[in-house]
Residue frames as a rotation matrix with the C-alpha (Angstrom) as fourth column:
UNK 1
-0.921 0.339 -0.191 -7.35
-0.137 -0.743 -0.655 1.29
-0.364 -0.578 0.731 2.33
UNK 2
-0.198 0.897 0.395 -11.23
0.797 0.381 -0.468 0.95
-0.571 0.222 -0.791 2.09
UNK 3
-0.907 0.093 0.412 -13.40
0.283 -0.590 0.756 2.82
0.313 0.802 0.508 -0.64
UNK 4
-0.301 0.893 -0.334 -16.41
0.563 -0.116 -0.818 4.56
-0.770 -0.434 -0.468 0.41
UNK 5
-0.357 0.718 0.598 -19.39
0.682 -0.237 0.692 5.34
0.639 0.655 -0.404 -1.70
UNK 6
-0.650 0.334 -0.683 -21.41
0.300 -0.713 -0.634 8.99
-0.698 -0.617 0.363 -1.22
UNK 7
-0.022 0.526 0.850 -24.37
0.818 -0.479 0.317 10.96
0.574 0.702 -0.420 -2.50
UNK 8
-0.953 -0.269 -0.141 -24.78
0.303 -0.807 -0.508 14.15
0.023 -0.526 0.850 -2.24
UNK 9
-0.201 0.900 -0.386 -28.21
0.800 -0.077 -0.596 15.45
-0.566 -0.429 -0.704 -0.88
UNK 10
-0.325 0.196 -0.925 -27.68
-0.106 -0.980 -0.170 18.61
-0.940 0.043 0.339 -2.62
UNK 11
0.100 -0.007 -0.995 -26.99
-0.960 -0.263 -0.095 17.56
-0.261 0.965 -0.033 -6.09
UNK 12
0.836 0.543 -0.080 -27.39
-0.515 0.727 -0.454 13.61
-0.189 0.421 0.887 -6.57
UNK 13
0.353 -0.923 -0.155 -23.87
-0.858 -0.253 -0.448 13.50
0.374 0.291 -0.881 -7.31
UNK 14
0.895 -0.306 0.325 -22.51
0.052 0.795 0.605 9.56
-0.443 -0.524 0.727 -6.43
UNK 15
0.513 -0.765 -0.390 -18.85
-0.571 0.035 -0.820 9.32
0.641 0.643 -0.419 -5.95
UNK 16
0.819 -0.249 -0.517 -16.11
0.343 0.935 0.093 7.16
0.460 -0.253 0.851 -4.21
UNK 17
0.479 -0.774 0.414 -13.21
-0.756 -0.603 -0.254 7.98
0.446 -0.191 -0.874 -2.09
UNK 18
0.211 -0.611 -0.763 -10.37
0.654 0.668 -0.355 6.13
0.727 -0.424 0.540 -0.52
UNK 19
0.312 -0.133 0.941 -9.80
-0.859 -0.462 0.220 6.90
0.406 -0.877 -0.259 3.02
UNK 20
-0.692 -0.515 -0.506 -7.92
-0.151 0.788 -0.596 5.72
0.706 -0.336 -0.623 5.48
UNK 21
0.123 0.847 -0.517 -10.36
0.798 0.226 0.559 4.36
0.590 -0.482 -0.648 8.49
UNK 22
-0.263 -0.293 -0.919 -9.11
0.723 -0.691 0.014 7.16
-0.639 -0.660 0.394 10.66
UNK 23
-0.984 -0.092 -0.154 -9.49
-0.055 -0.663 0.747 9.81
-0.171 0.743 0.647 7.81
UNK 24
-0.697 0.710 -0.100 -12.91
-0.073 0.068 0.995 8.79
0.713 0.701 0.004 7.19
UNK 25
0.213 0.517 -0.829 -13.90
0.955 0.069 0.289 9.24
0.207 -0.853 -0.479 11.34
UNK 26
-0.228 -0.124 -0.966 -12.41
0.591 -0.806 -0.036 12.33
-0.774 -0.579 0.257 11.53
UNK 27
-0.967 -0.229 -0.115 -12.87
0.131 -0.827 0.546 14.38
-0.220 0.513 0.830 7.96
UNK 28
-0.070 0.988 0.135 -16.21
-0.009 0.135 -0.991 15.88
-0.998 -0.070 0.000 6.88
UNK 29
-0.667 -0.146 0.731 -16.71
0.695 0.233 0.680 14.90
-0.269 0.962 -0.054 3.24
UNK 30
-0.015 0.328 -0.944 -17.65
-0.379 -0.876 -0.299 17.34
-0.925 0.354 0.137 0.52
UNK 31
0.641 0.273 0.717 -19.20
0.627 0.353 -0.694 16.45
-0.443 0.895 0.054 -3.23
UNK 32
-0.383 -0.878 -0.286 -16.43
0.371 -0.430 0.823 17.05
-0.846 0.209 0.490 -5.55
UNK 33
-0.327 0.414 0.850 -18.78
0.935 0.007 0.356 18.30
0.141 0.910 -0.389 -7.89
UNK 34
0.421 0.609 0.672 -20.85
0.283 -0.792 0.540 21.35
0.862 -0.037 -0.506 -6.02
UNK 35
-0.611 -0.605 0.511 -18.82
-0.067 -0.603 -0.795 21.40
0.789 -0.520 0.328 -2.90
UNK 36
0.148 0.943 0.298 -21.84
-0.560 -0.169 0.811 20.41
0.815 -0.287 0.503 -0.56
UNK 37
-0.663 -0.668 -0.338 -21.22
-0.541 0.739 -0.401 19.02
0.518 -0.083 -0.851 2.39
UNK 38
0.357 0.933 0.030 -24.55
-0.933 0.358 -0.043 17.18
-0.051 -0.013 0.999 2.51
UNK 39
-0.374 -0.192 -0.907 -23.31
-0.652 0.750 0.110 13.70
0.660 0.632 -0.406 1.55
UNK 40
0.359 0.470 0.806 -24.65
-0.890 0.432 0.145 10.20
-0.280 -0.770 0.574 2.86
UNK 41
-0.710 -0.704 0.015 -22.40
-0.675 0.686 0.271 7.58
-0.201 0.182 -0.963 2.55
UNK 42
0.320 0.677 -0.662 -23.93
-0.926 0.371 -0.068 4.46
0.199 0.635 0.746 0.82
UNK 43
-0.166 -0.572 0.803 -23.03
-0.457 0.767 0.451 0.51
-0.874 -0.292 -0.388 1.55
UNK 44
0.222 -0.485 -0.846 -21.27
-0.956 0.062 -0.287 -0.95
0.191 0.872 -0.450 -0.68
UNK 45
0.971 -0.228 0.066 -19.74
0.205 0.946 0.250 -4.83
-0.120 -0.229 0.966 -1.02
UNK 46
0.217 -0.931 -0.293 -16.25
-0.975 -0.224 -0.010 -5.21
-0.056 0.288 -0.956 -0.62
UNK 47
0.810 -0.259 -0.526 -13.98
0.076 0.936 -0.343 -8.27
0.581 0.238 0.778 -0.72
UNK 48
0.275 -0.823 0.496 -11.01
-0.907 -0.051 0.418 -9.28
-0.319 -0.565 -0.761 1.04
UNK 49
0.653 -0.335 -0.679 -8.23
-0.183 0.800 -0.571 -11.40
0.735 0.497 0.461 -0.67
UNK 50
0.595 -0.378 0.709 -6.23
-0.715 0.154 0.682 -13.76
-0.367 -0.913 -0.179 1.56
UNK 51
-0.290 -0.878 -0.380 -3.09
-0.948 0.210 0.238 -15.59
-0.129 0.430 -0.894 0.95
UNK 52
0.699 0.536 -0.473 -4.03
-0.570 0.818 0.084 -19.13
0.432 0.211 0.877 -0.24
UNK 53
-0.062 -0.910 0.410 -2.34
-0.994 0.018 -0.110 -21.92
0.093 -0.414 -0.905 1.84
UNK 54
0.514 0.097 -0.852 -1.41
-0.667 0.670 -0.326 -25.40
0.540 0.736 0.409 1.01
């Protein structure tokens, strides 16, 4: 499942969450710190590992 990165507008607060892609189109995120649901997701780098083949 992907990680997503947030601040919160209210309180500065940057945290991560795992969501599933569906979870993360349909819930409205809230700063687990103040409870705000200001937040602006952030972009982030991921990776993606793939089976080596020989």
């Amino acid at each position: 499942m992907p990680v997503y990165e947030y601040v919160c507008l209210s309180c500065r607060n940057q945290f991560t969450t795992v969501l599933s892609i569906t979870d993360h189109d349909k819930l409205k995120i809230e700063c687990p710190k103040c409870k705000s649901k200001k937040v602006e997701q952030r972009l982030s780098a991921f990776f993606a590992k793939t089976a080596k083949k020989s």
